[in-house]
C-alpha positions as CSV (number, residue, x, y, z in Angstrom):
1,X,-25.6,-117.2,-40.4
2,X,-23.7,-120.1,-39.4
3,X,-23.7,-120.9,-35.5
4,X,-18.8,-120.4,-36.0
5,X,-19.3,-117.2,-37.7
6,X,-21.6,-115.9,-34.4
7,X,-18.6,-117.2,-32.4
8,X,-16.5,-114.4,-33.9
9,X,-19.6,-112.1,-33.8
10,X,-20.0,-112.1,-30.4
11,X,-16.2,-111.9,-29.3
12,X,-15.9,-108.8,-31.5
13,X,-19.4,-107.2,-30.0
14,X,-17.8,-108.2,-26.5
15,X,-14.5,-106.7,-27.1
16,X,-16.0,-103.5,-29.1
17,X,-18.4,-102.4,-25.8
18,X,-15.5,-103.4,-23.8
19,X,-13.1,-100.6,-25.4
20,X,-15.7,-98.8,-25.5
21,X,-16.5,-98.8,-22.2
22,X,-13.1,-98.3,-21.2
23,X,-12.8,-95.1,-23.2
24,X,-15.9,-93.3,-21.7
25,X,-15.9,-91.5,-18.5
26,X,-19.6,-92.8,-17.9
27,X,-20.9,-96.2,-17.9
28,X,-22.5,-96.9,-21.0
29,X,-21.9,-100.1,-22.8
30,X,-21.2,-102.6,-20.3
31,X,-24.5,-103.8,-20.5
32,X,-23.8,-105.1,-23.7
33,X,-20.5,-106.2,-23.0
34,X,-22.0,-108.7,-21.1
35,X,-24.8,-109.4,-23.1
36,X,-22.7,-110.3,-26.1
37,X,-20.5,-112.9,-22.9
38,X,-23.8,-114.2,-22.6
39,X,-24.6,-114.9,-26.1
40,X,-21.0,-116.2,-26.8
41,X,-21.9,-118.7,-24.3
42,X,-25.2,-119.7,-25.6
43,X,-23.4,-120.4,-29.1
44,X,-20.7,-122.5,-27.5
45,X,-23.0,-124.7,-26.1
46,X,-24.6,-124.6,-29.3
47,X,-27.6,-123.0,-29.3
48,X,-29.4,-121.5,-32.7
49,X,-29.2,-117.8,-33.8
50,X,-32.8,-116.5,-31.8
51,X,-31.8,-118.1,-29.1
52,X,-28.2,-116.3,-29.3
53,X,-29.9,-113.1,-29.9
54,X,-32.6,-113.3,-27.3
55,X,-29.6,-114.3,-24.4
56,X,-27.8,-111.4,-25.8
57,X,-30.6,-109.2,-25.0
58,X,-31.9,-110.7,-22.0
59,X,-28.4,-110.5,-20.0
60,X,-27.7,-107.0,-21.0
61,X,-31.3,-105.9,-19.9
62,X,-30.9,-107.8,-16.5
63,X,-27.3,-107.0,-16.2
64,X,-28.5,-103.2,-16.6
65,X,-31.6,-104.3,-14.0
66,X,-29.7,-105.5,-11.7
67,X,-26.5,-103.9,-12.0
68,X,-27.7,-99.8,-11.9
69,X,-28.6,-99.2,-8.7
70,X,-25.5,-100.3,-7.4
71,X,-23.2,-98.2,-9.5
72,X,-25.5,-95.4,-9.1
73,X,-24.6,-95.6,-5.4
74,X,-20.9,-95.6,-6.1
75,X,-20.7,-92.9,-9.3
76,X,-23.2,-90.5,-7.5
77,X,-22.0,-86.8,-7.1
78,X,-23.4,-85.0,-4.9
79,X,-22.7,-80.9,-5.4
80,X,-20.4,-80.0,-2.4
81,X,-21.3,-77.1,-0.5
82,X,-18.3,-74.1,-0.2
83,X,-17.8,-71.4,2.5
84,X,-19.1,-69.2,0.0
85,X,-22.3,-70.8,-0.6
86,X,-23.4,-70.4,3.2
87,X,-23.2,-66.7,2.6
88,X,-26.7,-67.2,0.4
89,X,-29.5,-66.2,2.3
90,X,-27.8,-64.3,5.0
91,X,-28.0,-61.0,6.1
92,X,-25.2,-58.7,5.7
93,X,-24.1,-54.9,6.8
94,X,-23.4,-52.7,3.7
95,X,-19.4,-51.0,4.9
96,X,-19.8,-49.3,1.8
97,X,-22.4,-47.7,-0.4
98,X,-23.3,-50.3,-3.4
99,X,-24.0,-48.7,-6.1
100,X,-24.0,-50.8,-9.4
101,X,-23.5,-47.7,-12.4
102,X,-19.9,-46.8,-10.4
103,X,-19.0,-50.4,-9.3
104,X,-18.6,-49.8,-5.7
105,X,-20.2,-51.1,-2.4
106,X,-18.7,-54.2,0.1
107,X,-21.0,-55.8,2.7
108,X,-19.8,-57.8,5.7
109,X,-21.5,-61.5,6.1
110,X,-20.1,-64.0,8.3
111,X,-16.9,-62.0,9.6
112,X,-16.0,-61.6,6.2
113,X,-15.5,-58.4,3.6
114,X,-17.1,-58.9,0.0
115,X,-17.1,-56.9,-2.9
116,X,-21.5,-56.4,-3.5
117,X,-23.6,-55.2,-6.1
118,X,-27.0,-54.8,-5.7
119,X,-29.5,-57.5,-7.3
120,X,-32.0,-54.8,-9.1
121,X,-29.7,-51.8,-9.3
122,X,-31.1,-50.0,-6.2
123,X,-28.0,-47.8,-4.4
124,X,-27.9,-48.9,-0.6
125,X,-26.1,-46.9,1.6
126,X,-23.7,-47.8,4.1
127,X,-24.6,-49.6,7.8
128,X,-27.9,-50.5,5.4
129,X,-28.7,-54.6,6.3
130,X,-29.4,-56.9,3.0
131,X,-29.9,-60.2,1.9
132,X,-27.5,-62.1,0.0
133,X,-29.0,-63.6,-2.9
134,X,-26.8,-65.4,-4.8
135,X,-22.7,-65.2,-5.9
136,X,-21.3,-64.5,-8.6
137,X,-17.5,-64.9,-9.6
138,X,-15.9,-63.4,-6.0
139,X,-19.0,-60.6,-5.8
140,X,-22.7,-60.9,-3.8
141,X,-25.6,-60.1,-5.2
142,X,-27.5,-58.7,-2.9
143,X,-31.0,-57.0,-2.0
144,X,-32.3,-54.7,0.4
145,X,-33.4,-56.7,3.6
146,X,-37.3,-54.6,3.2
147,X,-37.9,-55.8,0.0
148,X,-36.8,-59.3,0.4
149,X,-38.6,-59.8,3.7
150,X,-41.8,-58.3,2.0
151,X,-41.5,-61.1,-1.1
């Protein structure tokens, strides 16, 4: 291929991963974005096509080297924590007898008043403590405090 028509080649590659890029929520072709700068450059000055191709490659490998760590730091989520959340592991007060067949029972953790259902079905009376195990929707799932303790 002719070194002009790798001109056009690598403006088109450059502006392709750009619009790319700008239409994905992650970051995923600006590697090559670059790369295909880099080669541009490399057939301006005039080198041949393996040396185009290898600058292409070689830029969007170290731009992707050099280049992840720091956006890792900046696109990084980290899973925040709710009110709710601190409720797992606690122990609670059954205020009213959970029973999973009739779809009744609250517990009390933390000062506040859940609707509970028990983690393997058992019925737990009332004033019984328990462990919350996990949440689901706006319910705890809890067990009985003797047979977590004893796990």
């Amino acid at each position: 291929m002719n070194v002009n028509n790798l001109f056009w080649v690598w403006i088109a590659l450059a502006v392709i991963f750009g619009v790319v890029e700008a239409a994905t929520a992650q970051i995923v072709t600006i590697w090559f974005a670059v790369g295909s700068v880099g080669a541009l450059i490399a057939n301006v000055v005039g080198a041949g096509t393996t040396i185009q191709l290898v600058v292409f490659v070689a830029v969007s490998i170290l731009t992707l080297i050099i280049a992840r760590p720091y956006l890792k730091k900046f696109t990084r989520t980290e899973m925040q924590r709710t009110n709710a959340d601190r409720c797992i592991g606690e122990t609670a007060i059954v205020t009213e007898e959970i029973n999973n067949t009739q779809g009744t029972g609250q517990v009390k953790v933390g000062g506040n008043i859940w609707t509970a259902r028990s983690l393997d079905s058992a019925i737990i009376p009332a004033d019984e403590k328990v462990i919350v195990e996990k949440i689901e929707g706006v319910k705890l799932i809890v067990s009985e405090k003797v047979k977590a303790e004893s796990k």
